[in-house]
Chimera marker file (.cmm) of the C-alpha trace (Angstrom):
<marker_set name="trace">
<marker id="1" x="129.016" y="148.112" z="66.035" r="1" g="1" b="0" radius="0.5"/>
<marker id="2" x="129.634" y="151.905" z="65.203" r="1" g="1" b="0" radius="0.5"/>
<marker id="3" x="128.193" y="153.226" z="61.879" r="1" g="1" b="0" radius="0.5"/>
<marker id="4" x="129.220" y="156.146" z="60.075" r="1" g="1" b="0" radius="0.5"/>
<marker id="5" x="126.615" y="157.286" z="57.116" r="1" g="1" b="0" radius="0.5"/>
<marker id="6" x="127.793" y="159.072" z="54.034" r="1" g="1" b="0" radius="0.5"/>
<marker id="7" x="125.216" y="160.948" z="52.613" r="1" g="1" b="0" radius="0.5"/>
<marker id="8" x="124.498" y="164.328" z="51.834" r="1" g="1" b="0" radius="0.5"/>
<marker id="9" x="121.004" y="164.451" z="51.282" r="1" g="1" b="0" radius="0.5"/>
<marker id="10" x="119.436" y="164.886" z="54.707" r="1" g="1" b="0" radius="0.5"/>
<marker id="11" x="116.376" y="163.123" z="53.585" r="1" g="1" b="0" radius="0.5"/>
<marker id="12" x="118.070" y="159.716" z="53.124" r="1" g="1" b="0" radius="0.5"/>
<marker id="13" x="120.383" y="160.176" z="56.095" r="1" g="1" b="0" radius="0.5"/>
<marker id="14" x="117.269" y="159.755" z="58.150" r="1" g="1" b="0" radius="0.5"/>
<marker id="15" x="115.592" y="157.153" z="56.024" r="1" g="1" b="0" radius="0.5"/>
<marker id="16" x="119.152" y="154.928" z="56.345" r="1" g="1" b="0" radius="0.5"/>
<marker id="17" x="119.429" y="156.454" z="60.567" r="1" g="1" b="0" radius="0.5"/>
<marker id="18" x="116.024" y="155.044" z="60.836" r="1" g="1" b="0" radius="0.5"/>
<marker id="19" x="117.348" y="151.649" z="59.360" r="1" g="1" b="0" radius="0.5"/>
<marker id="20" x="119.700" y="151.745" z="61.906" r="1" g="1" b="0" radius="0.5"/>
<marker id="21" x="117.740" y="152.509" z="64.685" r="1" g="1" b="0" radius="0.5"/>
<marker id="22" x="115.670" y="149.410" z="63.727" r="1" g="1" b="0" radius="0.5"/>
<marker id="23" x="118.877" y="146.946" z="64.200" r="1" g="1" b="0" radius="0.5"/>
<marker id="24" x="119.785" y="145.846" z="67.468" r="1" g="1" b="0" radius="0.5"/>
<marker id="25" x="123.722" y="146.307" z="67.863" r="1" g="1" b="0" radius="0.5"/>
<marker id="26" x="123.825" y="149.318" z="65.400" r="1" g="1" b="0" radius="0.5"/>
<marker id="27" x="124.877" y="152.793" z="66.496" r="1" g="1" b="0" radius="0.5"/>
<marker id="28" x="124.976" y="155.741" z="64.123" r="1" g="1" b="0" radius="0.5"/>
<marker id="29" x="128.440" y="157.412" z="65.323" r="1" g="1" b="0" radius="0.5"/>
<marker id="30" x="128.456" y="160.327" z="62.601" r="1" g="1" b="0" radius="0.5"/>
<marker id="31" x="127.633" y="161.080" z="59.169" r="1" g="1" b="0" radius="0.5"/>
<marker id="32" x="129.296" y="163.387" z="56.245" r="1" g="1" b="0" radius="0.5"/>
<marker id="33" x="128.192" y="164.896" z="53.059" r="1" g="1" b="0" radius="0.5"/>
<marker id="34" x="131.620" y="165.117" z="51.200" r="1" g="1" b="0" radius="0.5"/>
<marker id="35" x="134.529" y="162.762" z="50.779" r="1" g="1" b="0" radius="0.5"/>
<marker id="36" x="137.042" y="164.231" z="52.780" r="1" g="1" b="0" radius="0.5"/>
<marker id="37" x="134.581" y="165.029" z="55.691" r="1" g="1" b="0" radius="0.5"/>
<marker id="38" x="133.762" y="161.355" z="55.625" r="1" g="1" b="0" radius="0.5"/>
<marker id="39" x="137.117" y="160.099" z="55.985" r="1" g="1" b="0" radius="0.5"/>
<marker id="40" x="137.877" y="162.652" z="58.662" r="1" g="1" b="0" radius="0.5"/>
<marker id="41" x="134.842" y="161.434" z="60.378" r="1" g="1" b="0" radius="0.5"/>
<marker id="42" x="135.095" y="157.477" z="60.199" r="1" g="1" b="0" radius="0.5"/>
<marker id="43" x="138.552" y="157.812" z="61.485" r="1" g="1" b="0" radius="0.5"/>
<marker id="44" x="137.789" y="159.505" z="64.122" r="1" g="1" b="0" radius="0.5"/>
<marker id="45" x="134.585" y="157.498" z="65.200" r="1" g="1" b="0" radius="0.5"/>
<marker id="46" x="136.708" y="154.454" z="64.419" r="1" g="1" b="0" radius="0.5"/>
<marker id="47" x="133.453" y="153.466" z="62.797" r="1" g="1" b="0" radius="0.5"/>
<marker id="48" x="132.965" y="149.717" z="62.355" r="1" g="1" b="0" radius="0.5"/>
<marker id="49" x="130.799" y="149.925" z="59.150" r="1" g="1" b="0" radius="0.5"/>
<marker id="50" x="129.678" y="152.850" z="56.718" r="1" g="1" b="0" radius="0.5"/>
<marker id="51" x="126.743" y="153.376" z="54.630" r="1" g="1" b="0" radius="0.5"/>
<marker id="52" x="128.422" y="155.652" z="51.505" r="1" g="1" b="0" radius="0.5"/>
<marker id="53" x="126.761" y="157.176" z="48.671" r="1" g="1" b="0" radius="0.5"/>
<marker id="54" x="128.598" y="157.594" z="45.751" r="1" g="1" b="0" radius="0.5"/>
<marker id="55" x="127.645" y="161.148" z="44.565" r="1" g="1" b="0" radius="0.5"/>
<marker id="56" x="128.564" y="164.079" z="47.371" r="1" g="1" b="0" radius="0.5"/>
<marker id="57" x="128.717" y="167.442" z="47.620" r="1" g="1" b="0" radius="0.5"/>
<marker id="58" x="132.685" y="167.063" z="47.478" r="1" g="1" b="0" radius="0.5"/>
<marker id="59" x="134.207" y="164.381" z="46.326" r="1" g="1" b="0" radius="0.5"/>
<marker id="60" x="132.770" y="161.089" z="45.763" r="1" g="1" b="0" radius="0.5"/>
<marker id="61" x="132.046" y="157.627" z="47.449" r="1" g="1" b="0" radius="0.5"/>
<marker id="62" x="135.482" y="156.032" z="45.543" r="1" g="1" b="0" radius="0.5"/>
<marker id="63" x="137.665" y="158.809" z="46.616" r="1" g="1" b="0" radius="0.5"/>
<marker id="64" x="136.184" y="157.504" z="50.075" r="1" g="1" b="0" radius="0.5"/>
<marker id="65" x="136.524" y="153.446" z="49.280" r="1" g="1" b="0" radius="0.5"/>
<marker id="66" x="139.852" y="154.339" z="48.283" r="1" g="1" b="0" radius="0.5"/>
<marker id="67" x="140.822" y="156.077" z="51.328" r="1" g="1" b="0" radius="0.5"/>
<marker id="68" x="139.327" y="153.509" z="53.596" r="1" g="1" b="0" radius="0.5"/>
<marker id="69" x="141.457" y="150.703" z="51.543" r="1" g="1" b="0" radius="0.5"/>
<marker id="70" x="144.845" y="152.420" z="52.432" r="1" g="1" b="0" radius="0.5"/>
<marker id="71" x="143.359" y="153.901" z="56.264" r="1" g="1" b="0" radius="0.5"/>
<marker id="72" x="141.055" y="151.402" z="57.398" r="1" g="1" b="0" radius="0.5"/>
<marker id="73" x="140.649" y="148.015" z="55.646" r="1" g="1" b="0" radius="0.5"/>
<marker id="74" x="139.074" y="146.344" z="57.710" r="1" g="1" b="0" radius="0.5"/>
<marker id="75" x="135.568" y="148.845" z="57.647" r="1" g="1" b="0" radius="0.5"/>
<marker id="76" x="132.654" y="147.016" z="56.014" r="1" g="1" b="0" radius="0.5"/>
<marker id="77" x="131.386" y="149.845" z="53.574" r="1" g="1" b="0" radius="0.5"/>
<marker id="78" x="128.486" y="149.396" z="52.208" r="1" g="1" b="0" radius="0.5"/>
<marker id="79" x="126.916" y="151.440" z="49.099" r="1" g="1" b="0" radius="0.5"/>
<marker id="80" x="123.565" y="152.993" z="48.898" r="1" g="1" b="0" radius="0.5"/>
<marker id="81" x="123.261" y="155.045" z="45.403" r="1" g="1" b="0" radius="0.5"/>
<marker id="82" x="121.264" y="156.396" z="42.626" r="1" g="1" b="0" radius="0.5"/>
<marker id="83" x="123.917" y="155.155" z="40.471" r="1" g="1" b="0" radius="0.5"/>
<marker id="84" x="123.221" y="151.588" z="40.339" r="1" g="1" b="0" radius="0.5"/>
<marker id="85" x="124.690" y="150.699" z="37.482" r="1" g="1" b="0" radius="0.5"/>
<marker id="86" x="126.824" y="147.268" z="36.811" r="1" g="1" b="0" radius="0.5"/>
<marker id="87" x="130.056" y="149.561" z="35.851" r="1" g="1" b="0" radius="0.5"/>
<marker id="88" x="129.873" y="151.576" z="39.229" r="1" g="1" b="0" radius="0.5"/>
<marker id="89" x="128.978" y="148.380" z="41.336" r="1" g="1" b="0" radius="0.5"/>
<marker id="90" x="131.813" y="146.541" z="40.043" r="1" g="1" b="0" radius="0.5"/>
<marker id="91" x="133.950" y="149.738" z="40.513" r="1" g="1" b="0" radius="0.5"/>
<marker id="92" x="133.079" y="149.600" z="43.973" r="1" g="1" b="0" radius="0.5"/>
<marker id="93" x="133.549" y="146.056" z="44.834" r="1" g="1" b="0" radius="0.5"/>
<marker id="94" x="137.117" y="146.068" z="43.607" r="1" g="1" b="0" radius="0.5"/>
<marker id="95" x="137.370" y="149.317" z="46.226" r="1" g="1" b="0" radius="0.5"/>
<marker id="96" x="136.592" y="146.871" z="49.221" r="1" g="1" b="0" radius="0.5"/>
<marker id="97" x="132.713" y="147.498" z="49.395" r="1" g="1" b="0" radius="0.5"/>
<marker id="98" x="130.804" y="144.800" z="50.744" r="1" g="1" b="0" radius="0.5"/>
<marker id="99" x="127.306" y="145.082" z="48.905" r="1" g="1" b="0" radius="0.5"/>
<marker id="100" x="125.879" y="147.374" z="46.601" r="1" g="1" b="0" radius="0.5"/>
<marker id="101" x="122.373" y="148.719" z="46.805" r="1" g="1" b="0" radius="0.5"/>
<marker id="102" x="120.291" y="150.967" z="44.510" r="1" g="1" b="0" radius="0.5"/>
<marker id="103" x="118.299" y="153.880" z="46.710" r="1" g="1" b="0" radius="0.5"/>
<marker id="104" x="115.564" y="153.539" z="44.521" r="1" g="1" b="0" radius="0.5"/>
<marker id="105" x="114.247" y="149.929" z="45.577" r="1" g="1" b="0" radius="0.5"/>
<marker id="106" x="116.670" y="148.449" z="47.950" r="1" g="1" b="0" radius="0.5"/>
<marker id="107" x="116.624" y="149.796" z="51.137" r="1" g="1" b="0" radius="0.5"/>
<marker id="108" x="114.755" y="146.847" z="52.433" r="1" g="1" b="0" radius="0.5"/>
<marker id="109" x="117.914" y="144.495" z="50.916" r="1" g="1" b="0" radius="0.5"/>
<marker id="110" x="120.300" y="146.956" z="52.601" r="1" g="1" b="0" radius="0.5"/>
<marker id="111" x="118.589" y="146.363" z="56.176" r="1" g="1" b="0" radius="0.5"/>
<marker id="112" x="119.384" y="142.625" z="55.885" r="1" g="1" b="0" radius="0.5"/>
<marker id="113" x="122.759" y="143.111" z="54.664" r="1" g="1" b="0" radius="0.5"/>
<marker id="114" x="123.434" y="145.137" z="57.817" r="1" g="1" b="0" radius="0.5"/>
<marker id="115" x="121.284" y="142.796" z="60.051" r="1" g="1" b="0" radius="0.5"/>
<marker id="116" x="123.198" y="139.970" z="58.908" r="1" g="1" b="0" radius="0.5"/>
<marker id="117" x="126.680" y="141.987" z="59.983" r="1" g="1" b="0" radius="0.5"/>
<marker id="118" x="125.086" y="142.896" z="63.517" r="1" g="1" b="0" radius="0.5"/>
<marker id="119" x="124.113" y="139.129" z="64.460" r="1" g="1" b="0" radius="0.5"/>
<marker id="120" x="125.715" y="137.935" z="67.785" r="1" g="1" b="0" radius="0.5"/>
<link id1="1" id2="2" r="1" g="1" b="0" radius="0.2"/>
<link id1="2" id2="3" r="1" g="1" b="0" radius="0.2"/>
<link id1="3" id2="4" r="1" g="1" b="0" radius="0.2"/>
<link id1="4" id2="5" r="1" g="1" b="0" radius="0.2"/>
<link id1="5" id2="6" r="1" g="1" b="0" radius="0.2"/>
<link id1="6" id2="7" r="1" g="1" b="0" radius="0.2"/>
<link id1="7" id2="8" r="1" g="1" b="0" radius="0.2"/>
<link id1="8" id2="9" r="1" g="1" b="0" radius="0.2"/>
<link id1="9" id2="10" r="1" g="1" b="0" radius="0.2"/>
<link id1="10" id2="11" r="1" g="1" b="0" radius="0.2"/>
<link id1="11" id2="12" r="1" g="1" b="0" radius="0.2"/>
<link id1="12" id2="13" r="1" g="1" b="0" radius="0.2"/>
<link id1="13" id2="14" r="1" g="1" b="0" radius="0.2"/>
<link id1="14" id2="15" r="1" g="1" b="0" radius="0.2"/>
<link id1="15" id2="16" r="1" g="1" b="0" radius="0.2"/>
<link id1="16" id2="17" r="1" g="1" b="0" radius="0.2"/>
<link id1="17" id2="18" r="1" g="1" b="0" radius="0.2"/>
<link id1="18" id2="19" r="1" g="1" b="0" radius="0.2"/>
<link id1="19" id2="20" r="1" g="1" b="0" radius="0.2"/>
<link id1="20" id2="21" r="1" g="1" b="0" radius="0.2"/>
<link id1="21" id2="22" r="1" g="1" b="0" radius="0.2"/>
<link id1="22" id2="23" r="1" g="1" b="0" radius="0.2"/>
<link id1="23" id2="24" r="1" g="1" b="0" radius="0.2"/>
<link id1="24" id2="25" r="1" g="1" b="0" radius="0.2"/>
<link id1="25" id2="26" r="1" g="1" b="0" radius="0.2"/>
<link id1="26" id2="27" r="1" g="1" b="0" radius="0.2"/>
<link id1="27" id2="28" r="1" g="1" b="0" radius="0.2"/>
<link id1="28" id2="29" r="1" g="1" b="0" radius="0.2"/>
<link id1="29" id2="30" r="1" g="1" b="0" radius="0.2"/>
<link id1="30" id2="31" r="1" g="1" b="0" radius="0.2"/>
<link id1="31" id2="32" r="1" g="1" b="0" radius="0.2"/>
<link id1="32" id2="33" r="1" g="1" b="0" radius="0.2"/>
<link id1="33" id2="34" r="1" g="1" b="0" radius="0.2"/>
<link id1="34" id2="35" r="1" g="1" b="0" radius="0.2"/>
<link id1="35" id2="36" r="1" g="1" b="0" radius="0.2"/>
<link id1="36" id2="37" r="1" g="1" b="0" radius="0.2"/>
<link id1="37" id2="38" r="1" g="1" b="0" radius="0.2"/>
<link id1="38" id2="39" r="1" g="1" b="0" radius="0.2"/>
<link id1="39" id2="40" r="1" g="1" b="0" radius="0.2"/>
<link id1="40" id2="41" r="1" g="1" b="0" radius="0.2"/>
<link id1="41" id2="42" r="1" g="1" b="0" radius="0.2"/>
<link id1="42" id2="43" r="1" g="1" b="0" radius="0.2"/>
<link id1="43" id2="44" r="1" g="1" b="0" radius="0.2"/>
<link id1="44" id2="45" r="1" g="1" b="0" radius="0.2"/>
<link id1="45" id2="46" r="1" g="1" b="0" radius="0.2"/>
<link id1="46" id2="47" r="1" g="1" b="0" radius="0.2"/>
<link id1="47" id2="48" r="1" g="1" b="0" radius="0.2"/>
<link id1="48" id2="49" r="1" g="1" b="0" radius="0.2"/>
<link id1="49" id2="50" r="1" g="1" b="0" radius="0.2"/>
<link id1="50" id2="51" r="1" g="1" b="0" radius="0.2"/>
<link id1="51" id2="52" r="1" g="1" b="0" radius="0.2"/>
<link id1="52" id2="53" r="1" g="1" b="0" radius="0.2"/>
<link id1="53" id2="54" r="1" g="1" b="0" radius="0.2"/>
<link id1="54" id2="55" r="1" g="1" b="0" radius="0.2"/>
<link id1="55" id2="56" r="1" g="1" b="0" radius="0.2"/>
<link id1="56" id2="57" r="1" g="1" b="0" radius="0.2"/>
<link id1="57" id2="58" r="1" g="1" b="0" radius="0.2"/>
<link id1="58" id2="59" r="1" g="1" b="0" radius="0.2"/>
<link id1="59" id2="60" r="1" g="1" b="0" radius="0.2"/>
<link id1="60" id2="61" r="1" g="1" b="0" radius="0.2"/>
<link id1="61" id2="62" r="1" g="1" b="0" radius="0.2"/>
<link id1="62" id2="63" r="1" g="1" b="0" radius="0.2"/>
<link id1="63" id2="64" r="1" g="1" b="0" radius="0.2"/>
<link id1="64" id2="65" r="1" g="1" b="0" radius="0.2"/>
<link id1="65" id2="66" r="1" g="1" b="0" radius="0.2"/>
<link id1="66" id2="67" r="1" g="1" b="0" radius="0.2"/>
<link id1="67" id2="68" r="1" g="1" b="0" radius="0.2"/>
<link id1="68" id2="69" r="1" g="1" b="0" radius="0.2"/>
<link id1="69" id2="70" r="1" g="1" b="0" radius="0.2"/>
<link id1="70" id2="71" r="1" g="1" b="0" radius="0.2"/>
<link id1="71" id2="72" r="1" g="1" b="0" radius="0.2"/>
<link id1="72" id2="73" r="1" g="1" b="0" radius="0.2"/>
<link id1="73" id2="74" r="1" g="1" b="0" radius="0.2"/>
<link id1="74" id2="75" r="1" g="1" b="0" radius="0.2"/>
<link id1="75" id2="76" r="1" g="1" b="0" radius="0.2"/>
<link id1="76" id2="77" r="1" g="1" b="0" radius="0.2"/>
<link id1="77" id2="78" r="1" g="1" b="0" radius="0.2"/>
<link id1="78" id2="79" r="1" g="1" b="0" radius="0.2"/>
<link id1="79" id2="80" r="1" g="1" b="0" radius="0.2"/>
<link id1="80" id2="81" r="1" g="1" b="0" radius="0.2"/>
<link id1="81" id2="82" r="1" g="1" b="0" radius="0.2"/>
<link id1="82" id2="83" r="1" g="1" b="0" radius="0.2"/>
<link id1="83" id2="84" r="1" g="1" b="0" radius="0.2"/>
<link id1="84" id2="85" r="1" g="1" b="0" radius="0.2"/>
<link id1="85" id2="86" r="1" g="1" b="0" radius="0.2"/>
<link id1="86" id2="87" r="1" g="1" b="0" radius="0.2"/>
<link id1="87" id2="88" r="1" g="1" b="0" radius="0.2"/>
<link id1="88" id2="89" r="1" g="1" b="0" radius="0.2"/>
<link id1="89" id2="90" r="1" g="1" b="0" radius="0.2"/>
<link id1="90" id2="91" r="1" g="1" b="0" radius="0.2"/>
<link id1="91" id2="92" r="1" g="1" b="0" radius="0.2"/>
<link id1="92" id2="93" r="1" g="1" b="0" radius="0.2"/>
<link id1="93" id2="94" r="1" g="1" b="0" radius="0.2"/>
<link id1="94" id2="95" r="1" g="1" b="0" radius="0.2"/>
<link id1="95" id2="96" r="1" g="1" b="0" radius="0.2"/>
<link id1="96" id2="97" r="1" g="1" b="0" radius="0.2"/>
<link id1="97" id2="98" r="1" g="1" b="0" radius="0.2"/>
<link id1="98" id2="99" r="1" g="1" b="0" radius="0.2"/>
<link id1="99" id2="100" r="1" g="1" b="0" radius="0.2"/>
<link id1="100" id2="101" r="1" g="1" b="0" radius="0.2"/>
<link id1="101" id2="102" r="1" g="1" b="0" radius="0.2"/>
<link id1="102" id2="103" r="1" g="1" b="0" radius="0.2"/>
<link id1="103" id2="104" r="1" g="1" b="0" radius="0.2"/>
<link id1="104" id2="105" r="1" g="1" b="0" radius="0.2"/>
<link id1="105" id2="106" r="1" g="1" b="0" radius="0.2"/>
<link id1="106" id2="107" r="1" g="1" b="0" radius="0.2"/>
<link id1="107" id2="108" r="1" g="1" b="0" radius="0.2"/>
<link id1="108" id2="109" r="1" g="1" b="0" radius="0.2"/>
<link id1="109" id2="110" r="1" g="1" b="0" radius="0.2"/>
<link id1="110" id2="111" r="1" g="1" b="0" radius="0.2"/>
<link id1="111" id2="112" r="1" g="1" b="0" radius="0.2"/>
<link id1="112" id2="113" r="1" g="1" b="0" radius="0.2"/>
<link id1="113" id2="114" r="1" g="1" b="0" radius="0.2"/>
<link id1="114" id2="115" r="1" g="1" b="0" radius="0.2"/>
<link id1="115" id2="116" r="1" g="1" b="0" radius="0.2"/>
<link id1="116" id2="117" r="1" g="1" b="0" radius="0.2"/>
<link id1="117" id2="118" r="1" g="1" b="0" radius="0.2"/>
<link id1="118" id2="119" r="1" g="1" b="0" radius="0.2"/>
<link id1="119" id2="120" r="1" g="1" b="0" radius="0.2"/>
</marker_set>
C-alpha cells in the first residue's frame, strides 16, 4: 500500500518514514508540509493511506481531511499531532480519519494501527 506523509517538520517525517520502512507492504510515495501541497500530492500518488499532522506550514490537517472526504474517500488518513486534544480528535474523526495519535507518546500505537492496515 502507498503512503503519503503530511508533515512539515523534517524531523518527524523521518521518525514516521522510518515507521514505515519497518512495515512490510508499506511504501512512502511522497510527503508535504502544507495543505494544498498534500492534496496535490496524494492525488497524484493515488496514495492508499496518509499519515497527516494537523498544524502545517499552510493550511492545516482538516482543510486536508476535508479535501480527501470530497476527492478521495476511500484513503485511510491517519493523524499524528501535538494537538491531542479530545475536541481536535473528535474533529477529525467526523473528517473520515481513522485513528488519532498524539506525537508525544504514541508513535509506537501508530505503528500497529498501520501494521494492522498492511496485514495480508
Amino acid at each position: 500500500m502507498k503512503v503519503f506523509l503530511v508533515e512539515d517538520s523534517p524531523l518527524l517525517r523521518e521518525r514516521v518514514q522510518a515507521i514505515l520502512e519497518s512495515i512490510p507492504g508499506a511504501e512512502a510515495v511522497g510527503h508535504a508540509g502544507s495543505a494544498q501541497a498534500a492534496i496535490q500530492g496524494i492525488a497524484n500518488t493515488h496514495a492508499d493511506v496518509v499519515v497527516l499532522d494537523i498544524q502545517l506550514e499552510q493550511g492545516n490537517g482538516f482543510d486536508v481531511l476535508r479535501a480527501l472526504q470530497k476527492s478521495a474517500p476511500g484513503v485511510q488518513t491517519y493523524v499524528l499531532t501535538n494537538f491531542a486534544n479530545e475536541a481536535y480528535r473528535r474533529k477529525a474523526e467526523s473528517l473520515g480519519a481513522r485513528g488519532f495519535f498524539d506525537k508525544s507518546n504514541e508513535f509506537d500505537r501508530l505503528r500497529q494501527a498501520l501494521v494492522g492496515i498492511f496485514r495480508p
